[in-house]
C-alpha positions as CSV (number, residue, x, y, z in Angstrom):
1,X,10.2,122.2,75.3
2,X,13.9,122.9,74.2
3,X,16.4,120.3,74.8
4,X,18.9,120.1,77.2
5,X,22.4,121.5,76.8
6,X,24.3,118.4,75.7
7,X,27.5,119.6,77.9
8,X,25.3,120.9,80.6
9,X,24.4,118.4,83.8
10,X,21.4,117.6,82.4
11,X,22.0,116.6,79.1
12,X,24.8,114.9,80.3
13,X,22.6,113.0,82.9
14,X,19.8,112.4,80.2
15,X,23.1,110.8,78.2
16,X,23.6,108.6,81.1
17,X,19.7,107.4,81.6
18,X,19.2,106.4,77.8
19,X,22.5,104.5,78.2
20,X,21.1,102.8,81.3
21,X,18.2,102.1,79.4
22,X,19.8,100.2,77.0
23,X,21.6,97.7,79.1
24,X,25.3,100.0,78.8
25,X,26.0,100.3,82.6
26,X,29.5,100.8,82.5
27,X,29.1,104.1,80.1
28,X,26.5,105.4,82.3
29,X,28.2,104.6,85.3
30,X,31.5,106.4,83.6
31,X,29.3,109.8,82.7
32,X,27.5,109.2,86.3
33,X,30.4,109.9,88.4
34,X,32.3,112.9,86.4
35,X,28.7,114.5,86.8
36,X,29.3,114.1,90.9
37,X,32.6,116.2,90.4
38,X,30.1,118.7,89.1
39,X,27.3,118.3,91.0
40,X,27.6,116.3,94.0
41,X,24.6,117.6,95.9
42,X,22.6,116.3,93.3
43,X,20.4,113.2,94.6
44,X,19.2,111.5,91.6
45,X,22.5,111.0,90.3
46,X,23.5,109.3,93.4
47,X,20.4,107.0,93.0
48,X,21.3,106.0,89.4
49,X,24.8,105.4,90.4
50,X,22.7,102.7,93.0
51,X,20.5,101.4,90.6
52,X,23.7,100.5,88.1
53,X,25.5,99.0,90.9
54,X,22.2,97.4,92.1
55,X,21.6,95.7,89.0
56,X,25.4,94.6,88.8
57,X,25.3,93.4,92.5
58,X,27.3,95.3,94.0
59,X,25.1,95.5,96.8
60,X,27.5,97.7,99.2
61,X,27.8,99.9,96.7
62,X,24.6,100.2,95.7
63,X,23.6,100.6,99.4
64,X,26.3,103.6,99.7
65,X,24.6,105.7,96.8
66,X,21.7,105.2,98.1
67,X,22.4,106.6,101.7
68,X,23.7,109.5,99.9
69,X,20.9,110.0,97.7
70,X,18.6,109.7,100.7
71,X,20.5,112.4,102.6
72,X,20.1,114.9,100.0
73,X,16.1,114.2,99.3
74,X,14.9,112.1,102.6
75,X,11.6,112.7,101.4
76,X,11.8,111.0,98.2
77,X,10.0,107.2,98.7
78,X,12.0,106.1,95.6
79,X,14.9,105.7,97.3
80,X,13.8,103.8,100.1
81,X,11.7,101.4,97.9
82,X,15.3,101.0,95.7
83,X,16.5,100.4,99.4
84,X,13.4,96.9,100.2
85,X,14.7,95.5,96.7
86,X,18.3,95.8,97.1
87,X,18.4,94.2,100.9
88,X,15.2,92.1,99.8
89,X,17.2,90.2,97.0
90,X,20.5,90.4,99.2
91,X,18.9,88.9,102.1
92,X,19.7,91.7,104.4
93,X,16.6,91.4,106.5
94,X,17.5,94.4,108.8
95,X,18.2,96.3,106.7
96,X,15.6,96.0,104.5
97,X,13.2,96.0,107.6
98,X,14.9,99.6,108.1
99,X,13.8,101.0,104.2
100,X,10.2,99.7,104.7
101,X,10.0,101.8,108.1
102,X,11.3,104.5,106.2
103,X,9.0,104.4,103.5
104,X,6.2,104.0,106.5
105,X,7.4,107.3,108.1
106,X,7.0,109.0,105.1
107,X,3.2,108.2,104.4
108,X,2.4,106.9,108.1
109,X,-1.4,107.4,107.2
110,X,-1.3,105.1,104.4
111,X,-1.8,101.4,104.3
112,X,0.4,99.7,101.4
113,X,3.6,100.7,103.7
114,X,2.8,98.5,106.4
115,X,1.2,95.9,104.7
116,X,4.4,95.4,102.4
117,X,6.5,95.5,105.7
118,X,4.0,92.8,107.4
119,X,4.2,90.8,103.8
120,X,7.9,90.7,104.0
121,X,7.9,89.5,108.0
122,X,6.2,87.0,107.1
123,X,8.5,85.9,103.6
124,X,11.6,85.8,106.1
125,X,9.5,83.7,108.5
126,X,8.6,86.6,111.6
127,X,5.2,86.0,111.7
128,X,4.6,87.5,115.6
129,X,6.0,90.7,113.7
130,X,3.9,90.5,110.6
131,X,0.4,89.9,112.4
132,X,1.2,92.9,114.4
133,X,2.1,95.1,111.6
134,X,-1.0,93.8,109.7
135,X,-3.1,94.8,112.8
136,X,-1.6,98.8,113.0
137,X,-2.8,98.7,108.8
138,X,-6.0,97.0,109.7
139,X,-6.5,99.8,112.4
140,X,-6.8,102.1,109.1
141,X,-8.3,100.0,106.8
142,X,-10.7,97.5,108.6
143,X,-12.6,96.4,105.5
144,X,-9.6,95.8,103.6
145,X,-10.2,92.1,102.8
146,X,-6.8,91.7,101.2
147,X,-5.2,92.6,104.6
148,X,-7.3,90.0,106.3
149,X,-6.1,86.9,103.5
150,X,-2.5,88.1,104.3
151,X,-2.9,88.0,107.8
152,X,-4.4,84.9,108.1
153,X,-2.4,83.3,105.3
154,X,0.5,83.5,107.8
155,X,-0.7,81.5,110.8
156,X,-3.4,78.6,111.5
157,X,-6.8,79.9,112.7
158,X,-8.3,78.0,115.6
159,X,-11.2,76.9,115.7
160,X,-12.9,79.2,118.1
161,X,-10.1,82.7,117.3
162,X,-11.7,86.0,117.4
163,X,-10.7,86.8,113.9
164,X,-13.3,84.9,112.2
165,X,-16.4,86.8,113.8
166,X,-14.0,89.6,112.9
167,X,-13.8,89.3,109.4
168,X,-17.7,88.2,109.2
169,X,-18.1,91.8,110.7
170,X,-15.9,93.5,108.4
171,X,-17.7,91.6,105.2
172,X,-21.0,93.4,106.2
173,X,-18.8,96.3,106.5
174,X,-20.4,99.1,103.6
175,X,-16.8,99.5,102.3
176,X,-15.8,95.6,101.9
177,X,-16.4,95.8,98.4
178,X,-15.2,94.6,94.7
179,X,-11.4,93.5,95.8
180,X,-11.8,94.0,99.3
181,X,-14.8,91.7,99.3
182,X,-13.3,89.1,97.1
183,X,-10.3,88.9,99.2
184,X,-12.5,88.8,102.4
185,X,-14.2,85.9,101.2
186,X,-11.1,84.0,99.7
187,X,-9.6,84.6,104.2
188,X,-12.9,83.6,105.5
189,X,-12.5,80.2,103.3
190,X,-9.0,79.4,104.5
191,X,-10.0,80.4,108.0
192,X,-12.9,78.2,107.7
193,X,-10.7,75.5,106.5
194,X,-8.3,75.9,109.3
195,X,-11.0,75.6,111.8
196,X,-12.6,72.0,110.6
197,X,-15.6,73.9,109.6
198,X,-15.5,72.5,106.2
199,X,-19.0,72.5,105.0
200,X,-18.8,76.2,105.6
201,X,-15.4,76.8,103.4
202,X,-17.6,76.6,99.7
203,X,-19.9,79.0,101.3
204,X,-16.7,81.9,101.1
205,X,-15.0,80.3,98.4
206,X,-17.8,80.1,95.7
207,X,-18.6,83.8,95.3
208,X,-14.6,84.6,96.1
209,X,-13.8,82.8,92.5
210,X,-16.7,84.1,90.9
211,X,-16.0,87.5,90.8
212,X,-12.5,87.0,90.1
213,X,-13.5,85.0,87.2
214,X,-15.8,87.5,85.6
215,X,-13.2,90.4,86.2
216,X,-10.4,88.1,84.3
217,X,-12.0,85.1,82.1
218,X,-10.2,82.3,81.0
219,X,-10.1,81.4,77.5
220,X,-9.8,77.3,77.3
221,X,-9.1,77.3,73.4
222,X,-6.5,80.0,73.3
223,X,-4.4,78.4,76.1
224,X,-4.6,75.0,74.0
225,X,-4.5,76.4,71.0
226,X,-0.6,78.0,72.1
227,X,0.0,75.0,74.1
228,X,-0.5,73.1,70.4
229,X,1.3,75.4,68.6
230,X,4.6,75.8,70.5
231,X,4.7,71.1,70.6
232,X,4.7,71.6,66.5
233,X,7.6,73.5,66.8
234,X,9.3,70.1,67.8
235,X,8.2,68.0,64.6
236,X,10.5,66.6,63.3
237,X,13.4,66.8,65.9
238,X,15.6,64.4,67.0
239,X,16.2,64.9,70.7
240,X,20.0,64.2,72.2
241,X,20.1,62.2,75.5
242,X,20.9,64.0,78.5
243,X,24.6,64.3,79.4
244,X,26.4,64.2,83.0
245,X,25.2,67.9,85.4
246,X,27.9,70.2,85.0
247,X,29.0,72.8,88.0
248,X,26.5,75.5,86.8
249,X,23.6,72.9,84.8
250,X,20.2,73.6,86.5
251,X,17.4,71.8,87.9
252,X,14.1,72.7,86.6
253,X,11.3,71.7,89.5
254,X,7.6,71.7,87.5
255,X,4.4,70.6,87.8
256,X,0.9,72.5,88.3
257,X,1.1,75.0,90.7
258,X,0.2,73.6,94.2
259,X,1.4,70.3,93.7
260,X,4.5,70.9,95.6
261,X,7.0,71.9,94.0
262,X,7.8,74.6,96.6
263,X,8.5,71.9,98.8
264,X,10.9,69.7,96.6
265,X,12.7,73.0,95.6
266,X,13.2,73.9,99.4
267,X,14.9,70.0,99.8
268,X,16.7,70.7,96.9
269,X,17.7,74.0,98.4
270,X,19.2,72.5,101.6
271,X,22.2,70.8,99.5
272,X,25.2,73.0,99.9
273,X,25.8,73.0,96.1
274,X,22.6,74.7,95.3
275,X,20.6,78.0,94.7
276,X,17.0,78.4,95.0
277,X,16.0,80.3,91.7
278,X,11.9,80.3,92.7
279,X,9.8,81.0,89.5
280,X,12.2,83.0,87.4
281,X,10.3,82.8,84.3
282,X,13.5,83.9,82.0
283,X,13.6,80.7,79.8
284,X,9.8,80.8,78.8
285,X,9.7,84.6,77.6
286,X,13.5,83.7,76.0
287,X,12.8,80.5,74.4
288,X,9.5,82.4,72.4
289,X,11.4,85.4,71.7
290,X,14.3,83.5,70.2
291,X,11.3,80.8,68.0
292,X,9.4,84.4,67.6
293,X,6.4,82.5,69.0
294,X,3.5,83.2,69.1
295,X,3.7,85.3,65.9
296,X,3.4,85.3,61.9
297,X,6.4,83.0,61.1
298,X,7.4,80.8,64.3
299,X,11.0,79.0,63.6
300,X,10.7,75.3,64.4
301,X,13.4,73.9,66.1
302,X,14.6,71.2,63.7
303,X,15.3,74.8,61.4
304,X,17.5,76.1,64.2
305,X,21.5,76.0,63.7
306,X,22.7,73.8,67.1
307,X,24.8,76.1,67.8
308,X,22.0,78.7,68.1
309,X,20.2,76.5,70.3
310,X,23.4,75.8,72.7
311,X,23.5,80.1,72.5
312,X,20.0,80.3,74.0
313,X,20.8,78.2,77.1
314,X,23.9,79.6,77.6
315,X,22.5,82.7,77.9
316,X,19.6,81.5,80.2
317,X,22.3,80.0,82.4
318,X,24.0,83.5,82.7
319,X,21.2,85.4,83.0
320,X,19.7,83.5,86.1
321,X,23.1,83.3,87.9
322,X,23.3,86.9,87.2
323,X,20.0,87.5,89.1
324,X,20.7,84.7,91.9
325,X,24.3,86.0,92.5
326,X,25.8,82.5,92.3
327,X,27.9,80.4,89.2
328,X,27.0,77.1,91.1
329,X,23.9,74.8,90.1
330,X,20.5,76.4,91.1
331,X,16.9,75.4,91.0
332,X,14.1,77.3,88.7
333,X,10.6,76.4,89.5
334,X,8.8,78.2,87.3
335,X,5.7,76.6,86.8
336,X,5.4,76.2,83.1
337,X,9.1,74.7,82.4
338,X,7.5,71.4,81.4
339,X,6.3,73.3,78.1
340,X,9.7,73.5,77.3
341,X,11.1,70.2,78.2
342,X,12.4,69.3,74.6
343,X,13.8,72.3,74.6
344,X,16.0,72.3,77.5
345,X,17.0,69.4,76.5
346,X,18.8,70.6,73.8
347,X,19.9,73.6,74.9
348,X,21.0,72.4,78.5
349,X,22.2,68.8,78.0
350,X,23.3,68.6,81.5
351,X,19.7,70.0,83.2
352,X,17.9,67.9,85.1
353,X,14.3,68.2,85.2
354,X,11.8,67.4,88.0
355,X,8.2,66.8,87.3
356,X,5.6,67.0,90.7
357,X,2.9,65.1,90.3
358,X,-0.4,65.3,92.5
359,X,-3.6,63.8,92.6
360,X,-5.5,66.1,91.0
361,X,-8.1,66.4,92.9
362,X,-6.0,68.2,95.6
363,X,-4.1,70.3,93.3
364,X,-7.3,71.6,91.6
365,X,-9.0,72.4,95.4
366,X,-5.9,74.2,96.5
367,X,-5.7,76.2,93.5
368,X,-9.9,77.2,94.0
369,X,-8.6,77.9,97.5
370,X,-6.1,80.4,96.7
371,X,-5.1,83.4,95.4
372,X,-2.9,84.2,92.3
373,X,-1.7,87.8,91.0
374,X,-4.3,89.8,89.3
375,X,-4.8,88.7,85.9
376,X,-2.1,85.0,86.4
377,X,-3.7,82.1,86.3
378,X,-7.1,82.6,84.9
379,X,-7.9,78.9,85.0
380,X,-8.1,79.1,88.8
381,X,-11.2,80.4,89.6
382,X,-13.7,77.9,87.7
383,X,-13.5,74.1,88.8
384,X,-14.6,73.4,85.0
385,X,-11.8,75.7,83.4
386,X,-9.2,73.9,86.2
387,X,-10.0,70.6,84.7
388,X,-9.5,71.8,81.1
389,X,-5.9,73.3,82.6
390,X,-5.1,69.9,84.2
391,X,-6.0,68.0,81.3
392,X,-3.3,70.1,79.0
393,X,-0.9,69.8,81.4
394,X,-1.2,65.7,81.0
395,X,-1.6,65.9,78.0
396,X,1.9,68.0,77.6
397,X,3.7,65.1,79.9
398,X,2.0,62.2,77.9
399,X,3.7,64.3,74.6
400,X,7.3,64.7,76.3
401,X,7.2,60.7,77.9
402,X,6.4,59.3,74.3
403,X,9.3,62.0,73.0
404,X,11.8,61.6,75.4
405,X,11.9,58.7,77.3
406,X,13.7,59.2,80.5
407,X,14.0,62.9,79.2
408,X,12.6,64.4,82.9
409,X,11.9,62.9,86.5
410,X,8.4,62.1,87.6
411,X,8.4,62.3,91.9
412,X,4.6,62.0,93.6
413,X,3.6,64.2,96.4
414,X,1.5,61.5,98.2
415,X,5.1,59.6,98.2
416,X,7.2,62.1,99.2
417,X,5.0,63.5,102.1
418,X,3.9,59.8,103.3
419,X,7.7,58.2,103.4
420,X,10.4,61.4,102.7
421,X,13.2,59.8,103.1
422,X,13.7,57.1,100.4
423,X,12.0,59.8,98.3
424,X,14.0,62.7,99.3
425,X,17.3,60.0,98.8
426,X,15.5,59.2,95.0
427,X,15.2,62.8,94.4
428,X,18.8,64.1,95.3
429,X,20.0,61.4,92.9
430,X,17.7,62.4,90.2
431,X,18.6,65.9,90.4
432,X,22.6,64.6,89.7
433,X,23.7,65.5,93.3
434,X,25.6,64.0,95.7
435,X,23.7,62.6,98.9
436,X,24.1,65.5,102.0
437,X,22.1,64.7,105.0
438,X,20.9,68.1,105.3
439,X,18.4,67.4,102.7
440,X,16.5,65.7,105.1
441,X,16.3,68.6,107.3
442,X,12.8,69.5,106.5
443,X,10.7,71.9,108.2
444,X,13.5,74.5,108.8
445,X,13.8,76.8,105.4
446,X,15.2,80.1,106.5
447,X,15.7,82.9,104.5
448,X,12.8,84.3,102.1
449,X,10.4,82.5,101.1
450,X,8.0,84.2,98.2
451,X,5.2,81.5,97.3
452,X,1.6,81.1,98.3
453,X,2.9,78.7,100.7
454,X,4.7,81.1,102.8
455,X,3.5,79.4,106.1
456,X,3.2,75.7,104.9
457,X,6.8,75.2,103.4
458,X,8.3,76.4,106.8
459,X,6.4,73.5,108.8
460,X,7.6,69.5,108.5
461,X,6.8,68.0,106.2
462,X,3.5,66.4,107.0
463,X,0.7,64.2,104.8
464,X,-2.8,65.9,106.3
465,X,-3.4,67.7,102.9
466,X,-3.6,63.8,101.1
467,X,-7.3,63.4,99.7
468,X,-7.9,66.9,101.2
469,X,-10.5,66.8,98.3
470,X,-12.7,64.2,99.7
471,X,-14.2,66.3,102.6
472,X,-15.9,68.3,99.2
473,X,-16.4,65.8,97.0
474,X,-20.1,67.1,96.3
475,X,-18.5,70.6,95.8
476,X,-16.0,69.3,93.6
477,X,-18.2,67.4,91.9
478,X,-17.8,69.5,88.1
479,X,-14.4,69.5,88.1
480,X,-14.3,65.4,89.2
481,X,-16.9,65.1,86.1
482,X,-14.8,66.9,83.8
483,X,-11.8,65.3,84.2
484,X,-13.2,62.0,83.1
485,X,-11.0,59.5,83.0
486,X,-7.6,61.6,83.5
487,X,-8.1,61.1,87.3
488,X,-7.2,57.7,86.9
């Protein structure tokens, strides 16, 4: 095919995409807009003059090209799905609402439209509004198991609620298969749970992990073996202490995932002088690119100019204020962050970082109970594999404590939830903030909330999930037995 004219729209517009591509917005902006002069009824150059000032948050503008864009192709779903991220991430509810009922009126027949809308009702806490949307996609997809889990993972079942003979139904149902069936199973366990009907909550969960094990193993000694790997990369290192929080230093919340650091990032969240980040997972994927681990030649840190190291948090600072909008201090909670506790600690001297802790037990049946994205977490589905996960993770704190003593915060679940407020007062301090009484205003998050415990993190905070493990002690019995003497 020949190329475009270089002069002509198009190969001035294919200029503008590969500079976009390569991060050089305000070149591709600049070619962007003397191409409207030339072509203003042109649509997609409308959109890319959104998507630059999208990801420069400038979410008016952004916002403007894409109403223009949209008036010249209404049909095109691209636009509209630009639209749910843009008012998504600006926390523009209505007007993200708006996109996804645009993107349902252009494919009313299919079901991902209205299940993304009912997912998002239920992020921003309208759950009324999200079991009702769930129902219309249900209407056209009543075997959809997945549809059921997000339904249900939204609201507490009763014990008696129509929905659970509903969902038996629909697992008999010739289409409730591979996913659909896994994901039936997984709501039928929750549902279960929520009920009291306990003994009958392995019976759904059992074949639910199963089948998602087989479809994505887990690999126990290639996790330890790049869990080992990345700690050798601190031999030899002499760790600073931490210095005073600056304005912008952040606050690292970690632990295994449903241990509760959703809940400690959301009191965090409530002081005025702080961003919720959620799991950003920037300094992980940087912190490997910059040590080029995994790969041939990994650069231990001890080989590392400091001023190289200072670069790298820097950078990670600007990045994530760049995504959150904000230069203020802001949480990240992504999950893995105590890997890189050394790490931060040389590169963010003023981050504070906040280790969950939780009986294991209860982490590891939470985790069994739930759902992860396709292909995350592989550990999950296997009580044996969970233990070996748990055990690294110990193992990785034991490594850090004897490292860096007083180098992170340790808070306990079972504390926090059983007296909150000497432990919410202990956390605030440990996270180098000054006290604000709205930290203790728990059980009223607002805004999105993106985390498996969509539902749970806008209740109060309460302790009925403590030794949750003990009503299946028998079931849990290989991952109790594997863990040895860690439980203690």
């Amino acid at each position: 095919m020949a190329k475009a004219d270089p002069n002509s729209v198009q190969g001035r517009f294919d200029v503008a995409q590969a500079l976009q591509s390569r991060g050089r917005l305000a070149e591709a902006r600049a070619i962007l807009q003397a191409l409207l002069l030339r072509a203003p009824k042109v649509a997609q150059i409308h959109f890319q003059l959104g998507q630059i000032a999208a990801a420069e948050q400038q979410t008016d503008q952004a916002a403007t090209h894409y109403q223009n864009a949209a008036a010249l192709a209404p049909a095109e779903p691209a636009i509209p799905r630009a639209e749910v991220l843009l008012h998504s991430a600006a926390g523009n509810e209505d007007a993200a609402l708006a996109a996804h009922d645009r993107l349902i009126a252009l494919a009313p027949e299919q079901v991902k439209p209205r299940a993304d809308k009912a997912l998002y009702l239920q992020q921003i806490g309208r759950f009324d509004a999200a079991r009702a949307e769930f129902r219309r996609a249900l209407k056209r997809a009543p075997w959809d198991g997945e549809l059921y889990r997000l339904m249900v993972g939204g609201e507490k079942i009763a014990p008696n609620a129509p929905v659970i003979a509903e969902m038996q139904k629909a697992l008999r149902h010739p289409r409730c298969t591979g996913r659909a069936r896994i994901h039936m199973n997984f709501a039928l366990a929750k549902a279960m749970d929520d009920a009291g009907r306990h003994e009958r909550v392995f019976t759904y969960l059992r074949p639910a992990n199963a089948d998602t094990r087989a479809a994505h193993p887990y690999d126990p000694k290639a996790w330890e073996a790049e869990v080992d790997g990345w700690l050798r990369l601190f031999d030899g290192m002499e760790f600073d202490a931490p210095t005073a929080p600056a304005a912008d230093s952040p606050i690292f919340v970690t632990g295994l995932p449903r241990s509760g650091t959703t809940l400690v990032e959301q009191i965090l969240a409530r002081h005025s002088a702080v961003t919720a980040g959620e799991e950003m997972n920037l300094l992980r994927r940087m912190a490997y690119s910059r040590l080029n681990y995994p790969g041939a030649e990994p650069r231990a840190l001890v080989d590392l100019p400091r001023a190289d190291v200072r670069s790298l948090g820097e950078t990670y600072v600007a990045a994530a204020q760049k995504r959150l909008g904000t230069q203020a201090r802001f949480t990240d909670k992504s999950i893995q962050s105590y890997l890189m506790t050394g790490l931060i600690r040389q590169a963010i001297p003023g981050a504070r970082i906040i280790v969950v802790r939780r009986d294991p037990r209860d982490v590891a049946l939470s985790i069994y109970k739930n759902v992860f994205a396709e292909g995350t977490h592989r550990y999950a589905y296997d009580l044996e594999d969970l233990a070996h996960y748990c055990s690294v993770f110990l193992r990785v704190l034991d490594y850090w404590r004897d490292r860096l003593p007083g180098g992170f915060e340790e808070i306990r679940y079972e504390d926090l939830v059983a007296d909150p407020e000497p432990q919410i007062r202990a956390l605030v301090s440990a996270a180098g903030l000054d006290w604000e009484d709205a930290c203790l205003e728990t059980g009223t998050t607002s805004g999105r909330v993106r985390t498996l415990s969509i539902y749970q993190v806008r209740q109060p905070i309460y302790a009925s999930s403590r030794r949750a493990w003990e009503r299946h002690a028998e079931e849990m019995a290989p991952f109790i037995t594997a863990m040895g003497d860690r439980l203690s």
